[in-house]
N, C-alpha and C positions, 0 to 999 in steps of 0.2 A: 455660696461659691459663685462666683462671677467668673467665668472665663474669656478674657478678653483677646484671644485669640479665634480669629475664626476659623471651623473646620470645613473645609472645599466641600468643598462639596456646597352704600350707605350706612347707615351711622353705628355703633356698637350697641345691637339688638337682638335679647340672649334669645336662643332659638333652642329648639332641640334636646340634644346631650348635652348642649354648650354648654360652658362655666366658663365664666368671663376671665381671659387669662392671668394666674399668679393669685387668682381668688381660692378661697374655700380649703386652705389651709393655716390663716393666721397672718400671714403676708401678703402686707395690699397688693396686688399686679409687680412684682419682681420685673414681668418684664419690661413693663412702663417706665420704670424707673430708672432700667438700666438703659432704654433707650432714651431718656430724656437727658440724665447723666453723662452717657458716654458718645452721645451722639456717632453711630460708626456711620459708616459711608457707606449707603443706599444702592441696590437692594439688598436687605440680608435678610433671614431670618433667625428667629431667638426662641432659642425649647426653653420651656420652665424642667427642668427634669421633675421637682415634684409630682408636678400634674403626671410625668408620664409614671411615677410610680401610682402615685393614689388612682390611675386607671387601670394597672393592669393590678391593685388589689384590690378592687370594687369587681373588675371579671371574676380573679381566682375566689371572692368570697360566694357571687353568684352563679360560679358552676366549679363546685368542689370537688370534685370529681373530674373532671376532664383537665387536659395535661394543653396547657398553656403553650406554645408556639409561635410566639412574634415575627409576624411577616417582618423580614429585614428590609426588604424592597420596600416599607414602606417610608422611611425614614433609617438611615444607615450611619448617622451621626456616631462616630465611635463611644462619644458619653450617655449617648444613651443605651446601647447595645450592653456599657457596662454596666448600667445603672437597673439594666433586666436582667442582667446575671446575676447579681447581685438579688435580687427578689425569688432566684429560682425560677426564673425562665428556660422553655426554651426555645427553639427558632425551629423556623423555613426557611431556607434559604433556594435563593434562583441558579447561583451562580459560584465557580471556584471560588471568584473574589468574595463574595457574603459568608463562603466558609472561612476563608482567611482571615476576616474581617473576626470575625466571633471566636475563633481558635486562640488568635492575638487579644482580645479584650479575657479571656481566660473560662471560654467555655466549652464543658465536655463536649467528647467527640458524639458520646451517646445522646446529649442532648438537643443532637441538629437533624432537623428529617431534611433533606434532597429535594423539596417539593416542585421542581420543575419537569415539565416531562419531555421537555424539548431540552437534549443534555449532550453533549458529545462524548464518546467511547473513553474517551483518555483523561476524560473530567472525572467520570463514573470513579474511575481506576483511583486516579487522584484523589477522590473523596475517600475511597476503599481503605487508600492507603494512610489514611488522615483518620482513620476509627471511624468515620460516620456510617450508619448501616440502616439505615432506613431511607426505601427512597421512592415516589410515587411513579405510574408509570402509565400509561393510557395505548398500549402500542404491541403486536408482539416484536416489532427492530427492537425498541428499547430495551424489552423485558430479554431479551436477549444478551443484550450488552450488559445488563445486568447481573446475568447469569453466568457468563464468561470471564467478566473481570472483576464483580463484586460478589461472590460464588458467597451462599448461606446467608443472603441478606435479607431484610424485611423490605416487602413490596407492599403497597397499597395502591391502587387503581382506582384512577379518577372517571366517574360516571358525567357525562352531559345533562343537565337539568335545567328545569327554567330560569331564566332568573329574571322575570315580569314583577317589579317594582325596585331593582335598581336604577338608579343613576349614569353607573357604568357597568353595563351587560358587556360579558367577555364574547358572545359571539359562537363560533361555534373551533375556534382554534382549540381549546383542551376539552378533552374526556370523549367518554365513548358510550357506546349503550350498555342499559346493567347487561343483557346478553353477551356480549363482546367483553364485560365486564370478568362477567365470569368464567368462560373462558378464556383468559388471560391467567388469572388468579391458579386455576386449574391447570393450567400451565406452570406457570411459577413454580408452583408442587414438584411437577414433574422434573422439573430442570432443579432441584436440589436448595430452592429459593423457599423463605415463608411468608408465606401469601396471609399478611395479618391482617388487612382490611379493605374498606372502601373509603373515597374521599368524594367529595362534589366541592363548587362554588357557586354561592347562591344571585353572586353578583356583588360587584362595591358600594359602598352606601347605598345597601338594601333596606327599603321604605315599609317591607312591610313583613313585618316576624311570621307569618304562615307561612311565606316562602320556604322556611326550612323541612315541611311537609313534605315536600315533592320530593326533597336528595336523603332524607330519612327514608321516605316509600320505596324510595328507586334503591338506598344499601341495604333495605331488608329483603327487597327479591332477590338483590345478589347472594345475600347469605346462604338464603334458601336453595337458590338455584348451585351454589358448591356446595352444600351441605350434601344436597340428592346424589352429590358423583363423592363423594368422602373428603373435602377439603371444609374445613370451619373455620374463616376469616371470625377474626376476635374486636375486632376497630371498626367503629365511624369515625373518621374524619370532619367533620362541619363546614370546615373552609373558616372563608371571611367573612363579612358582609356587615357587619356590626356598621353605627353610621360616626359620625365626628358633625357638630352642630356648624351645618351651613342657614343660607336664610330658611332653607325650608325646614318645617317643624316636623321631627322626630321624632317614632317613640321614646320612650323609654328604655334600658334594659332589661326592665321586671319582664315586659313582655316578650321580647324576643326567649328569655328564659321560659319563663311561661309557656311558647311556642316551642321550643327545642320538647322540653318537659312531655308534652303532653305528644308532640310525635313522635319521640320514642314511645313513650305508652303505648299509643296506639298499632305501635308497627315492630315494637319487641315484646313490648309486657312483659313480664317479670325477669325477662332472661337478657338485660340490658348488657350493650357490647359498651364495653371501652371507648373516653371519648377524648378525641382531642380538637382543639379548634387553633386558626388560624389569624389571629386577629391583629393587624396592622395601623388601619388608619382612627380604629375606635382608640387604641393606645395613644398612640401619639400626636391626630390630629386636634385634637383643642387645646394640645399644650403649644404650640406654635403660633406666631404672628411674625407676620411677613409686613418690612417695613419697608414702603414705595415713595419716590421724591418724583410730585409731577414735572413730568418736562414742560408742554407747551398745555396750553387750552383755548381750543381756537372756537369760530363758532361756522355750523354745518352751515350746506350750499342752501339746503332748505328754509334754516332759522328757527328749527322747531328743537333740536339738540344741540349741546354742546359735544366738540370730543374734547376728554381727557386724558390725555397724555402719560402713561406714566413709562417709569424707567424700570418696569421688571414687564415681561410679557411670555407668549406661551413657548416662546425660545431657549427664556433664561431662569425656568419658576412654575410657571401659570399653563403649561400642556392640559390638566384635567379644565381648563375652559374653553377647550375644542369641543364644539356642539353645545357651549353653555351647558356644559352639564354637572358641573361642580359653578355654585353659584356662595362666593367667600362674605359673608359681612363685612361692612367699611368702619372703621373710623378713621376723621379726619383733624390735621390743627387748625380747621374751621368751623367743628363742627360748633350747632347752634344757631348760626346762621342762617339765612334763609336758602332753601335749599331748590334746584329744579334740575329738569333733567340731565342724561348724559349719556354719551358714549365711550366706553373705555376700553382703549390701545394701549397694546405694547408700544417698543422702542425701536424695531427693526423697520429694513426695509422691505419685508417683505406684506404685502397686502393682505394677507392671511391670518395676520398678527394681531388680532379686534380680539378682543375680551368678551365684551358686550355688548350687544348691539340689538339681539330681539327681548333678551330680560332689563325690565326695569328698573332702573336704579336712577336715584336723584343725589347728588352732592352739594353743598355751598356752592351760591352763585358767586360767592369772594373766593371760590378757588385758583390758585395761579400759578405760577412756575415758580420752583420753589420747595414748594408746600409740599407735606407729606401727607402721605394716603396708609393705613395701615389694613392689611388684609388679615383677618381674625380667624383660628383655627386653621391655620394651613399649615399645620406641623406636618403633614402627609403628600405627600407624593409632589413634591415642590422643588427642595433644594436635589431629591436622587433624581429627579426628570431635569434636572438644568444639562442644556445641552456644553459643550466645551469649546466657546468661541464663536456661536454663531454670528457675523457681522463684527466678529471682533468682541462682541459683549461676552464677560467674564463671567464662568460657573459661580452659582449663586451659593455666598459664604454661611456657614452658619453660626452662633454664635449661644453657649450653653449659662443658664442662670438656674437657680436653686429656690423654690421659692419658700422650701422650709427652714431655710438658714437665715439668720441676721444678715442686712446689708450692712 
């Protein structure tokens, strides 16, 4: 399937999870192909949907047991959304819109948890009235608003943990201490709500699978700690954190499995809770490639770098390279070339707008206006971060290919 409609919304060196895009199903690069065929007008990006199936059934084979969840925020592309319905997915969603969004692509109400805990009263309501009944909550406002206008719902409350070998550490805006944890939960109780779990975030493109230690440690004191007053939460949550292959090299999934594995062990032992996990950008980030048309390449006031120019920046696409901290692999139509340094810019006018500038990266020195630059695995948090308009530049379109069907 080729859909040639889009929906609005250095060199190629496999790293990580990576799988070279459109590979490792029988089908050379689909999306090369369609991008070299169709040539669309720059910036876009192109999902292989295969890849986002054979990821999210390489998770469900490595944790059989745990109930699948696709962060929508992390890519919201309607074909793909359908294409994990379809596999028996089901979601998180942030927002009414990502409800809507899943309801219309034709998935159960049951199948959607609420997982935002920053939510408005009338949204609550709204999801209420929509079937959805699960819904996280880190707060007593919340849990209240939940208890009022989504009366007998399932709550889950998100605990604060480390997340020390992420990429993108969330900071300390969600969750609360397992204390504060559990009494919330304890509450929930009381107000007529079922208090079925605990959830944490280990952080995004988390580096290092013991990380999931800590938010394992920290839902089994909750447990305990409502166990002692009569309420027994029956769910871990996991979150997200899985990684999508940038330059830097990652593990495996054996190991993070490995790592979930053995802290439950050690922190339930025989009496294991229910598990669901949350995973976004491990789905859908290597089925994506983001195709960039350099504008200018000028050369710095020093002489020691080039900038490169390109026509997608952190405005219209490229937000996760605030603080270089998603660092995307290149290929270019020069590569092979001899290659030396650079610096890379967006398109705007705003100064803020640098890509890259402390991480190293080298490109063909016959790079030039023109020429395109392709950014590899950025199926994730790319085209849903395009802002709408900034400087006039247009929401970054996306464009769905199949990479297990004939072209």
């Amino acid at each position: 399937m080729t859909d040639l409609s889009a929906t609005t919304g250095v060199t190629d060196r496999p790293s990580g999870t990576a799988q070279e895009p459109g590979r490792g199903n029988g089908n050379p690069d689909p999306i090369r192909r369609f991008l070299d065929q169709q040539n669309p007008e720059t910036p876009c990006l192109v999902m292989d949907l295969a890849q986002v199936r054979d990821r999210y059934r390489q998770l469900r084979t490595a944790l059989p047991d745990a109930r699948i969840c696709y962060a929508v925020k992390a890519n919201p592309t309607p074909e793909v959304v359908g294409e994990l319905i379809a596999e028996g997915a089901s979601f998180d969603v942030a927002s009414p819109g990502e409800i809507e969004l899943c309801l219309a692509k034709g998935a159960a109400p049951e199948s959607i948890s609420y997982g935002n805990t920053i939510k408005k009263r009338r949204d609550i309501a709204r999801a209420h009235e929509q079937g959805v009944r699960l819904f996280a909550t880190d707060s007593h406002a919340d849990l209240v608003n939940i208890a009022e206008v989504a009366p007998g719902s399932q709550v889950f409350c998100r605990v604060l943990v480390d997340n020390t070998g992420s990429k993108t550490p969330f900071g300390r805006k969600f969750g609360c201490t397992p204390q504060q944890a559990a009494d919330l939960l304890v509450r929930a109780a009381e107000l007529g709500l079922d208090p079925c779990g605990v959830s944490f975030h280990i952080g995004s493109q988390q580096l290092d699978p013991a990380a999931y230690r800590h938010g394992v440690d920290a839902a089994a004191g909750v447990f305990a700690d409502c166990a002692a007053r009569g309420v027994r939460p029956r769910m871990v949550n996991l979150g997200g954190g899985l990684p999508a292959g940038y330059t830097e090299t990652a593990p495996p999934l054996a190991d993070y499995v490995t790592a979930i594995e053995q802290a439950l062990d050690h922190a339930f032992g025989p009496q294991r809770p229910e598990l669901l996990i949350e995973p976004g950008r491990f789905i859908v980030g290597d089925a994506g490639v983001l195709r960039s048309e350099v504008v200018l390449v000028t050369d710095s006031c020093d002489g020691q770098r080039r900038w490169v120019y390109l026509d997608i920046g952190r405005y219209n696409g490229l937000a996760e390279t605030e603080g270089e901290a998603i660092t995307y692999r290149l290929r270019t139509s020069r590569d092979g070339d001899q290659e030396g340094p650079v610096v890379l810019a967006g398109p705007t006018c705003d100064g803020d707008d640098v890509l890259y500038q402390r991480t190293h990266y080298e490109l063909p020195r016959t790079l030039r206006g023109g020429d395109w630059v392709d950014l590899l695995s950025a199926g994730a948090y790319t085209a849903s971060y395009s802002s709408v308009g900034f400087n006039g530049f247009t929401p970054l379109p996306t464009y769905c290919v199949d990479g297990d069907q004939r072209p």
